[in-house]
N, C-alpha and C positions, 0 to 999 in steps of 0.2 A: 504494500500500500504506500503510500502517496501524501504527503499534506500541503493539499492544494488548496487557494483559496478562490473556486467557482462562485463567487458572490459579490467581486470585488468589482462590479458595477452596479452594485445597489448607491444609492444617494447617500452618503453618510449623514449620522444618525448623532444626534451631541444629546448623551444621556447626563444625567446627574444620579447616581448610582446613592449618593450620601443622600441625599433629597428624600429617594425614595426607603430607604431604612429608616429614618425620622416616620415618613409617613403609614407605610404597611401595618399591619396589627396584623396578629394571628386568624381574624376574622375575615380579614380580605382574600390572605393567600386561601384560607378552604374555600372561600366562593369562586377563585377565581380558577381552584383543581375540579370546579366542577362544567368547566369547560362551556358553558350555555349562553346566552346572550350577554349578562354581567362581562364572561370573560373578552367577549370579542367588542361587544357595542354598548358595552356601559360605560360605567366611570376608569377614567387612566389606571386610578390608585387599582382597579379588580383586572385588568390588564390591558387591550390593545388602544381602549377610548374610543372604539371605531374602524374596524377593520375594512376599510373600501379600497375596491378596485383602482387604482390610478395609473397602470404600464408601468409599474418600476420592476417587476418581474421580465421583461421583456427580452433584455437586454442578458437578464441572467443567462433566461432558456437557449439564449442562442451562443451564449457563453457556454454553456453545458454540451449544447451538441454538436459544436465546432471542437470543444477537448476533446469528446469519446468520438470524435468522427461517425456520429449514429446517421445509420440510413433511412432513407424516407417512410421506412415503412415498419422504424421503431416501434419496440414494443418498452410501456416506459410505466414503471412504478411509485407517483409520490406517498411515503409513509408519512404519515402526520399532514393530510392536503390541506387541513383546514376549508375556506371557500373556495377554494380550488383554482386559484387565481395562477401559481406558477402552472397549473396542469396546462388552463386557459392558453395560457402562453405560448407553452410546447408544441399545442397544437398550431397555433401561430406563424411559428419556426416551420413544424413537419406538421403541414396537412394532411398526411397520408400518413402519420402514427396513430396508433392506439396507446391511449391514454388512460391509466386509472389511477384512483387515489383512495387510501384508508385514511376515517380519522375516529378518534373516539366519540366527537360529535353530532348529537344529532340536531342541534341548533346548526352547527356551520353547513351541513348538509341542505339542510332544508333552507340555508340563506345561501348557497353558493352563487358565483358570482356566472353566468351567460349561460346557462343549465347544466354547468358541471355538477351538480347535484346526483344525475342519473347519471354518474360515473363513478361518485364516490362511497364506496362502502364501511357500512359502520363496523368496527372491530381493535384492536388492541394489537399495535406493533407485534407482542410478543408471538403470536397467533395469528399470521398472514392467511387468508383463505386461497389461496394461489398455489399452480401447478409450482413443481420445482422446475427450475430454471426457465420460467416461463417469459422473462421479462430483459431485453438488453439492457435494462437500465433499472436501478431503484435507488431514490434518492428520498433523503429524508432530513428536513432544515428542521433544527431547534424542536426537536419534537421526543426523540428516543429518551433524552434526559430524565424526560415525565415520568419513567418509571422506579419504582425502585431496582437496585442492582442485578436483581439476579433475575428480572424480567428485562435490564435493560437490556442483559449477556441474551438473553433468547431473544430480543428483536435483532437482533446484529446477526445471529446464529440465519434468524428466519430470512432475514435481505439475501445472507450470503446463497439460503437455500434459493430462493425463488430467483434469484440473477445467474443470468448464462454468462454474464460480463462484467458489468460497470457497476460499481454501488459507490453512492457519495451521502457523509453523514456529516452533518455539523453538530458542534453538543458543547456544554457549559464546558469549559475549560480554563486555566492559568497555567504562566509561566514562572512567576516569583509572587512572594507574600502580599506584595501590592496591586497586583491584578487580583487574586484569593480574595483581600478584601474587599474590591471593589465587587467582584461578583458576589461573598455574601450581601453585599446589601442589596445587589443589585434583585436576584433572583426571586420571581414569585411562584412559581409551580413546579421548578425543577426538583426531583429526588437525587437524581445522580450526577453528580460533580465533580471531578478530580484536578488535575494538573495534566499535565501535555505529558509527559514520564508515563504517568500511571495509566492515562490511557492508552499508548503504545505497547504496553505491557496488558491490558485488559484485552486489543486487538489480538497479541501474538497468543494470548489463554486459551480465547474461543473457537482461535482460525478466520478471523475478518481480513479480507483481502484488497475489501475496494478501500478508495480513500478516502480523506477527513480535514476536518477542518473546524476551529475552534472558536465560539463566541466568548467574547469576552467585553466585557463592557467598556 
């Protein structure tokens, strides 16, 4: 594997990571693991403030399948699609792929963004309902994190099973004590978090192949 950063034409993002540990309560982060409207189109503090379409995925998707040189006629897996905005996309790129997306929501589903709704299935990383190696591509943004550790180790297991090729994951990560603390404040739903080290080390555990790449606040 690889650590590649496929994302690095999203619009950068100027967070205050202290701001939001002042403001979080223990009541916000369980509303906002309950993944539903609060989390996507409610208030900031419960998570996105509003999760809307705007093409800044756009640019990713076509980032994504100018690296893995995928052909028109991709078969392509987003874990964690939320409203399905990067799937949207994909299809954008390659008209002629097949597109699907898992998410634990059935809020984000039933609000997906140009009817990727009847694309994406409801289900849990760890538990992919998909043939093995059925898909060139399975990509999963800030999403695997959400579980705890030993369901995160089975969604990575599960991507590796259902990809004939390409897997790309991004997840909570640091480099030194001071990025660590910037993501404790930062984070509101993540379960699993380590350092750039110990996840390399989690990858060689399981046998995760595709590559990765690290949020960090």
């Amino acid at each position: 594997m690889s650590e590649i950063n496929l994302l690095d034409r999203l619009p950068v993002t100027k967070r205050d990571p202290k701001a939001r540990a002042l403001a979080k309560t223990p009541e916000d982060r369980a509303l906002a693991k309950q993944f539903g409207r609060d989390f996507f189109d409610g208030e900031r503090r419960h998570g996105y403030g509003g999760y809307r379409y705007d093409g800044r995925w756009l640019p990713v998707a076509r980032r994504i399948v100018e690296h893995y040189q995928l052909p028109a006629d991709a078969r392509i897996l987003d874990v964690g699609a939320a409203k399905g905005f990067l799937m949207h996309d994909f299809l954008q790129v390659l008209p002629g792929a097949t597109v699907r997306g898992l998410d634990v929501s059935a809020y984000a589903k039933a609000n997906a963004h140009a009817g990727m709704g009847s694309l994406i299935d409801l289900g849990s990383a760890d538990a992919l309902p998909y043939a093995d190696k059925s898909f060139d591509l399975v990509v999963s943004i800030n999403s695997i994190h959400n579980l705890p550790l030993a369901a995160c180790k089975q969604a990575l297991r599960e991507m590796e099973r259902v990809s004939r090729a390409h897997k790309f994951v991004t997840i909570d990560a640091w480099r030194n004590e001071e990025e660590h603390q910037r993501l404790l404040d930062w984070i509101l739903t993540a379960e699993t978090y380590m350092s750039v080290d110990d996840w390399l080390k989690l990858f060689a555990e399981i046998g995760y192949t595709g590559d990765a790449w690290w949020f960090i606040p």
